[in-house]
N, C-alpha and C positions, 0 to 999 in steps of 0.2 A: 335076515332080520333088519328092519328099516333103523335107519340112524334116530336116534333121539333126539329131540329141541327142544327149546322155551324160548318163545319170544318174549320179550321183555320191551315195555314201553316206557322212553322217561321223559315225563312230562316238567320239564323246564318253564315255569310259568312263574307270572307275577299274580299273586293275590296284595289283597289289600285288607288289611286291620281293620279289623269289624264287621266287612262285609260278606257276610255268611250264605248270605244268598247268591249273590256274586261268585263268588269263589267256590259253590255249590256248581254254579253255571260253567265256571271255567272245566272244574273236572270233568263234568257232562262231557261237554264238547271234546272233552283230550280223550276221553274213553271211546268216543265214537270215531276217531282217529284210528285209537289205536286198535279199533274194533275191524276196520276198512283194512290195517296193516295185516291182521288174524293173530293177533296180538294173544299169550296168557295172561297177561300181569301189563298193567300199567301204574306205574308210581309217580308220587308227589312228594313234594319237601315236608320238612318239618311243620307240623301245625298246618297244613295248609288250611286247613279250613276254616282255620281261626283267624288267621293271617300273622306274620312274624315280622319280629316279638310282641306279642300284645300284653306285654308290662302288665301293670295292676288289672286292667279289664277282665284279663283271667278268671279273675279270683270274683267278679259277679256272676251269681248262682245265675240270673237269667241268658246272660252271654255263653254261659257253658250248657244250657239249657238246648239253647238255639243250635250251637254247633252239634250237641249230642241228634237233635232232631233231623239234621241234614246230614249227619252220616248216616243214618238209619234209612232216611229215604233213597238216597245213594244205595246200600246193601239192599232194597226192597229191587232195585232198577237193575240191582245183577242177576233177577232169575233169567234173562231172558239170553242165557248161554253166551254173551261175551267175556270179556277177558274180565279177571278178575281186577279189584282195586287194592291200591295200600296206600293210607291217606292219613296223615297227621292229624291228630284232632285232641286238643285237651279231653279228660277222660276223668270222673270222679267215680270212685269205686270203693265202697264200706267208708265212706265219709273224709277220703281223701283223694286229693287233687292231683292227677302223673300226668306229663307230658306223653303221649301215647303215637304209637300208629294202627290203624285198624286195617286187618285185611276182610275186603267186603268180594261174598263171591256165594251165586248159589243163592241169590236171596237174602242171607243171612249174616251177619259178622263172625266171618270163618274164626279168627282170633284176633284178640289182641296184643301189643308187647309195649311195655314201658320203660320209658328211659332210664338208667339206671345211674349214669355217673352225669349230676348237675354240675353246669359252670356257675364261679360264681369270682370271676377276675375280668379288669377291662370293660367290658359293655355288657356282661352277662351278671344276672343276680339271681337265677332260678331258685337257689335255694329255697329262697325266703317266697315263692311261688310253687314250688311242687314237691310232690312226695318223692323219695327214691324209688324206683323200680327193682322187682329182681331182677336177676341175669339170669334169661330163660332161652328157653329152646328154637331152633327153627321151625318156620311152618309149612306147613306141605303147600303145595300150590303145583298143579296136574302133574303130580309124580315128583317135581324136585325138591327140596328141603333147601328153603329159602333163610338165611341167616338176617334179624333186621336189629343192628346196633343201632341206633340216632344218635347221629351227629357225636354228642362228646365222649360217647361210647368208644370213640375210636379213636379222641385225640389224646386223653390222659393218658401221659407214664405211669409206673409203678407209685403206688403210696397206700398211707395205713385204709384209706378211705376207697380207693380205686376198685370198681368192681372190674374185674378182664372180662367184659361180655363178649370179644374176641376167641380167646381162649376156649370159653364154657360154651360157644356156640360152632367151634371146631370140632371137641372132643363128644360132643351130643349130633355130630352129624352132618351138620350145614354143609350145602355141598357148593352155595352162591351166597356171598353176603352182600345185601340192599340195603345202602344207607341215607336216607333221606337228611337233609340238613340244610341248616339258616344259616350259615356260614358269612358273613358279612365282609363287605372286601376291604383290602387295605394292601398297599404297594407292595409287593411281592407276595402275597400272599399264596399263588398259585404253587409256587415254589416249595413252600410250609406241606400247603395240602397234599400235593404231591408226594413229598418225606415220610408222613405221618401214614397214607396208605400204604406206599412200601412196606414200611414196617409191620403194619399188619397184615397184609399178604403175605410177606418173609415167613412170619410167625405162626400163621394159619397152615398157611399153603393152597388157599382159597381163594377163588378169583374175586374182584371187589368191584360193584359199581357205586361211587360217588355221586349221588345227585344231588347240587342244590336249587334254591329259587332264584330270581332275579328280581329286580327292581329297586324302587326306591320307599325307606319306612323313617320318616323324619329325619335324618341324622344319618342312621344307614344304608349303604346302600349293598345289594345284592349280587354279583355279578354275573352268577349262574358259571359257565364253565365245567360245567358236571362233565365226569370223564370214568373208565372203568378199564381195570387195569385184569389184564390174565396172568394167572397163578403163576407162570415165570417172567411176571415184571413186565411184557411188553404191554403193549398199551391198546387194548379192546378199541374203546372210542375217546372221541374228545369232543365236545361241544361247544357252540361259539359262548363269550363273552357277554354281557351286557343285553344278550337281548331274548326273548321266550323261543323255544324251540319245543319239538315233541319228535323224538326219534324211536324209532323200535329196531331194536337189536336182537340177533337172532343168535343163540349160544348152540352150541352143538356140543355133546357129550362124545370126549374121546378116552382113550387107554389113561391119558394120565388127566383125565377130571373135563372141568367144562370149557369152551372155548370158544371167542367172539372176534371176529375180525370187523370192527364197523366202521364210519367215517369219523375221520382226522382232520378238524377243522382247527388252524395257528390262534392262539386267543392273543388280543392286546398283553403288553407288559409297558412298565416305565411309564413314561410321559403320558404316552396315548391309552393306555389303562385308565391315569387320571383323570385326563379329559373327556374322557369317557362317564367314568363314571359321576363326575361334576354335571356331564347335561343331565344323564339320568336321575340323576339328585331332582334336580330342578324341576324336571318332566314330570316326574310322579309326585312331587309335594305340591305342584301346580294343577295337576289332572285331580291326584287323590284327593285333595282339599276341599275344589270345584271351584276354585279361580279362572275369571272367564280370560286372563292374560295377566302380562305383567306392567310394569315401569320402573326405570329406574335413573339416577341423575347420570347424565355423560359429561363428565367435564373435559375429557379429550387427552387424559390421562390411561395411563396403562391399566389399570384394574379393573374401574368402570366397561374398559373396550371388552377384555377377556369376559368381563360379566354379560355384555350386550351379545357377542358372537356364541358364549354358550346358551343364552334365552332363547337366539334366532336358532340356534343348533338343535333344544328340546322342543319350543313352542311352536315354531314358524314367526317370518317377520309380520305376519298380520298380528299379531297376539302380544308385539311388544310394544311398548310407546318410550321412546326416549327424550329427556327433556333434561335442557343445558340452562344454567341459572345464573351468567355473569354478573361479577361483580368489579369493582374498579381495576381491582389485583389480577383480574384476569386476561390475562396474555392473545393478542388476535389470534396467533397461533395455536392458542386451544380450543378456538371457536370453529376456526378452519379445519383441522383434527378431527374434533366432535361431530360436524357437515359430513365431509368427507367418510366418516364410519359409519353412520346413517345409511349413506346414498349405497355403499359398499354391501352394508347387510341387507339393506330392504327395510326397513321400520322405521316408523313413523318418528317425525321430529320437531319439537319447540323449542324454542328461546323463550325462557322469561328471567327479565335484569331480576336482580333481588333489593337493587339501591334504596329503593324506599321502603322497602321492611327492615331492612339493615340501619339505615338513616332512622325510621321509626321507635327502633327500639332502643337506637341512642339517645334520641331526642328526650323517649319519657326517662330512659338511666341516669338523664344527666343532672341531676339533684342529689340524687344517691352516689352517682362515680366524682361530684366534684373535687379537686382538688386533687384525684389520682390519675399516676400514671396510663395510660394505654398499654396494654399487655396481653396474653393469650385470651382475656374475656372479648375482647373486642373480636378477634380471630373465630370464636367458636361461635360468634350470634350469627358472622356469615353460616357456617354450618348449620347451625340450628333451624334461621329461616329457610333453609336449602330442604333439611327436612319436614320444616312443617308444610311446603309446599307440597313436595311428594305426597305427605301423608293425608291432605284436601283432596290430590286428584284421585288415590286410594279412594277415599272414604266417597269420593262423587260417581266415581266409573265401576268401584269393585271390583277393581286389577291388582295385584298383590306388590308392594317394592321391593326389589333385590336389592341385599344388602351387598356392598361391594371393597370391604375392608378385607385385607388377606392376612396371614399367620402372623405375619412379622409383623403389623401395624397392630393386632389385636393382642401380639403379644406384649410387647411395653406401652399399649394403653394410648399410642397414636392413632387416637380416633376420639368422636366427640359424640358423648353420650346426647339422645336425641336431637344426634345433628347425623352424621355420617354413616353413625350407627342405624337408623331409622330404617326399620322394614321386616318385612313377615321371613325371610331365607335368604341363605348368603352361600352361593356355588362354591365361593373360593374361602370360606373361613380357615380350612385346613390347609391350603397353600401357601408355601412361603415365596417372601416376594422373587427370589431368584427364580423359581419353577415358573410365576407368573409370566416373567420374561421369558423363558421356554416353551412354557404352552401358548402363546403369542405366535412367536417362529414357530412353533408347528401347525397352529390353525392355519396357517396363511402359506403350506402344503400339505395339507391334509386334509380330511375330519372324517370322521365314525362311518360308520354304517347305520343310514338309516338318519341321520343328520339332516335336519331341515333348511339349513341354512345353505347359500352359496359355497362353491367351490374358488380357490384361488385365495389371492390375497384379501384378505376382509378386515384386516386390521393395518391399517396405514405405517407403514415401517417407522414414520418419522415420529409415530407414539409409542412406538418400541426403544427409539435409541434415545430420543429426549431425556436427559435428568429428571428423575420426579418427581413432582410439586405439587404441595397443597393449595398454592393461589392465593392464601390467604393474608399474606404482605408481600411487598416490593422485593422481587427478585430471590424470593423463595424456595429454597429447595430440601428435599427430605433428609439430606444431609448435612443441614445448619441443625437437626434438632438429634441425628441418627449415625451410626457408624455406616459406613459402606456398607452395601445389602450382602454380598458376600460371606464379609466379617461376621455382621449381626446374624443371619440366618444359619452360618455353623455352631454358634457360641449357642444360638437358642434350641438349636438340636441336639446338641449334648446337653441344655437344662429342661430342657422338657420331655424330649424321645427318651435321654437316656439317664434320667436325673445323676448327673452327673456334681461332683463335689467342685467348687470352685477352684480349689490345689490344682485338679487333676486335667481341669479345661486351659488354666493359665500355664500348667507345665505343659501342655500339647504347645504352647506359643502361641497362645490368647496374650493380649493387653493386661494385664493384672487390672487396671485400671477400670475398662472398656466392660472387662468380665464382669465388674463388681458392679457398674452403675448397670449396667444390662439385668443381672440378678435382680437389683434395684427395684427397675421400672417394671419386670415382669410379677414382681411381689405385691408392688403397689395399684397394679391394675386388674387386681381379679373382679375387684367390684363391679370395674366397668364389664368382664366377660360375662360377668352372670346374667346382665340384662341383656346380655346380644344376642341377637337373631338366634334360629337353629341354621346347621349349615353342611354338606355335605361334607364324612370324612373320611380321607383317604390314607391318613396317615397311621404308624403304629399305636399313637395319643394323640388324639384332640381336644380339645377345650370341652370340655360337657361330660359327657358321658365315660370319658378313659380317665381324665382329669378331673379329681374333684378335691380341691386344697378350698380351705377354710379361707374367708374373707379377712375375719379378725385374727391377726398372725404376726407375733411378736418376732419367731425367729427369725435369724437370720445368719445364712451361711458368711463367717467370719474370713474364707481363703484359706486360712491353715492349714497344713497337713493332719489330716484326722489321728488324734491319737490310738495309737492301738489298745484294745480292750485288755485293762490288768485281770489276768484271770489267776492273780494268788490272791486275789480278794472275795471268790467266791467258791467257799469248801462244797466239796461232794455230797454234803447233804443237806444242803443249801438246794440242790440243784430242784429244780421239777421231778417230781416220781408217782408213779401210780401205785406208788404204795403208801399206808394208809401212814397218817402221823403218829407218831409213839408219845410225841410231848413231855 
């Protein structure tokens, strides 16, 4: 009796939101792959066909129209005896809306399954987008009983709301679970996924393949890494990071269940994870948008540099324009800096003074500022004319600005609305500025795969170790307005990553002082976040989408030790109950 198999194909691809035809196109070509491999089954991430997350669009009859139309045409393209599909695609059925997967084979859409357990914490809000799914069965695909939980099917623990589609698709049979998913990256996150399979494999006893997408979706970004683990925990395959792949794996049925030995490719972590997924950011909201390149100001400072090295990184240096905008306060040495990073990347470069727009705009204020001091207004009109230049050569050429303000400046609001801030995406929004320093030294021994830019150093050391400067008065540095980036950038990660209580950051041996005005400036400056760019994130919270605090906001954390909750002040039938009132 001959051994039994399934090849399995995973298609690791970037689709893109909205493009339905496109992303029609993409599966075509991955099926014909995995058709050449002699592939049964080739699979795709969540929604692919829709492209992920496509937020409110969903929810237009015509756009679910269109996707229902191209998986159909898809399942028409399977009579001609290649491998079967299973392909994401929203799905309305008796007049509601499931996130779905369809398996297309035979002509026909063999079945469907719907997702069953919605997220709705952090960056996800499906609820309020899709109906629940049951927890159904596996489907047959050429003999084997294929298990397909989506994505959050597998990451919920125990709760009153949790369906186990784990579980019900163990004891109904499954003999391979396929899980397609939009998993979006963020610094360790490999780590997470990793745990959370186990555990379901533990439970099961079932071998698991992880698939997700890669790319970049506004804000999020993709990292792919799909990997599939056999039923005693060791590790099937592992696929690269960061970039589209299409492998087929080949399972062999033995005494104790199925089993795959395929390639073990090391994925990015830490640093170079980020900086990874920062070009990619950039790459796809530039490609996906249809920005024929970028620009963005170099002042010969550390941030700007990391912004310019990761543009040449995604775009190439044909695609970026760099332009330096001195002004009195500005130091030869940032002029040399900003040259010298230029020549290093390959992209183009201007000078232009801003004195007479700056003088300009003092000349007509000065009826209205007479008799007042000079103070931060004067400071922010250089920024401003800095932006509005950008924003002429934008609007002349049709090149997008990168915005170049990092975590720690956007957290207490050191940044100047339509000045600094000015621009369509910001790589580094989500970096804080110690990391900036880090991925700095490692651009200049490193960079990705697939990186457009120079090898070596490309970022001038001497804009690495320099103190950092806004330029905007005589002998200025970030640390006349700032704590040491060190300091600042742990304090702000226990109030934002980990909303931590003031007590708890000042007893680690914070500043009580430093802690409070820090609390301060990151309360007073949400206004400014709201109008800022979108920007890639890497972090467990970022500014937008994980973070979302109210603008108008009276509280504030006073430092105290939190008192602890009197609970002889709330009787037993006081409490919440799901029993009815007696009154």
């Amino acid at each position: 009796m001959s051994e039994q198999t399934i090849k399995i194909t995973l298609a690791q691809l970037n689709p893109t939101v909205g493009d339905v035809t496109g992303n029609a196109a993409k599966a075509r070509a991955a099926r014909e792959r995995a058709k050449a491999d002699g592939a049964d089954l080739v699979v795709f991430s969540e929604l692919f066909i829709a492209g992920y997350p496509p937020e409110d669009l969903i929810l237009k009859p015509a756009f679910q129209s269109a996707c229902r139309a191209a998986v159909e045409e898809l399942a028409r393209e399977t009579r001609d005896g290649g491998p079967a599909v299973l392909i994401g695609t929203p799905w309305v059925e008796d007049g509601k809306l499931y996130n779905a997967c369809a398996l297309l084979d035979e002509g026909r859409i063999a079945a469907l399954r719907f997702k069953a357990n919605l997220p709705n914490y952090g960056v996800f809000d499906e609820k309020r987008l899709f109906a629940r799914g049951p927890a159904s069965g596996p489907v047959p695909v050429r003999g084997v009983r294929i298990g397909i939980p989506i994505c959050e099917d597998i990451w919920l623990e125990e709760s009153e709301e949790y369906e186990n589609v784990v579980e019900c698709l163990a004891e109904s049979g499954a003999e391979i679970l396929v899980v397609p998913n939009g998993s979006p990256y963020a610094r360790d996150k490999n780590d997470l996924r990793l745990s959370i399979v186990v555990a379901r494999v533990t439970e099961s006893g079932l071998p698991l393949i992880y698939l997700n997408e890669i790319g970049g979706q506004d804000e999020l970004i993709f990292d792919g890494a799909s990997f599939a683990l056999n039923a005693d925990l060791s590790v099937a395959a592992q696929l690269p990071a960061f970039e589209e792949n299409i492998t087929t794996l080949t399972w062999h049925k033995t005494a104790d269940g199925w089993r795959c030995s395929g390639p073990i490719v090391p994925v990015l972590e830490g640093d170079k994870a980020d900086y990874a997924a920062c070009v990619l950011g950039l790459r796809d909201y530039v490609r996906k948008n249809g920005f024929p390149g970028v620009l963005l100001g170099v002042s010969g400072g550390i941030d700007s540099a990391l912004c310019a090295a990761i543009a040449v990184d995604a775009l190439g240096a044909d695609k970026v324009r760099g332009v330096m905008m001195p002004f009195r306060f500005t130091a030869q040495v940032s002029l040399d800096d900003a040259a010298k990073l230029a020549t290093a990347l390959g992209f183009s470069y201007e000078v232009l003074p801003i004195a007479d727009a700056v003088n300009g705009f003092e000349k007509i204020l000065a009826p209205v500022f007479a008799g007042l001091a000079r103070d931060i207004t004067e400071e922010n009109l250089q920024a401003r004319a800095r932006g509005t230049l950008l924003m002429a050569i934008s609007n002349k050429t049709g090149a997008m600005v990168v915005t170049t303000g990092n975590k720690s400046e956007m957290s207490v609001g050191y940044a100047t609305l339509y000045g600094d801030m000015n621009g369509g995406f910001n790589p580094i929004k989500d970096i804080y500025k110690t990391e900036v320093f880090r991925l700095s030294f490692l651009r200049n021994e490193w960079k990705p795969d697939g990186a457009l830019g120079p090898s070596g150093e490309v970022i001038p050391v001497n804009i690495i170790t320099r103190p950092p400067t806004a330029e905007l008065r005589e002998n200025q540095t970030d640390q006349d307005s700032l704590p040491p980036y060190d300091m600042l950038d742990a304090i702000l990660e226990r109030l934002v990553e980990r909303e931590e209580p003031l007590a708890s950051i000042i007893a680690a041996g914070f500043p009580a002082d430093v802690v409070t005005r820090v609390d301060r400036l990151l309360n007073i400056a949400e206004y400014k976040r709201r109008q800022a760019a979108p920007g890639v994130k890497v972090t467990q919270k970022n500014f937008g989408r994980d973070r979302r605090y109210p603008i108008t906001n009276r509280f504030r954390d006073t430092g105290k030790i939190l008192p602890a909750p009197d609970e002889t002040l709330v009787t037993r039938a006081s409490r919440a109950s799901a029993e009815a009132f007696d009154g």
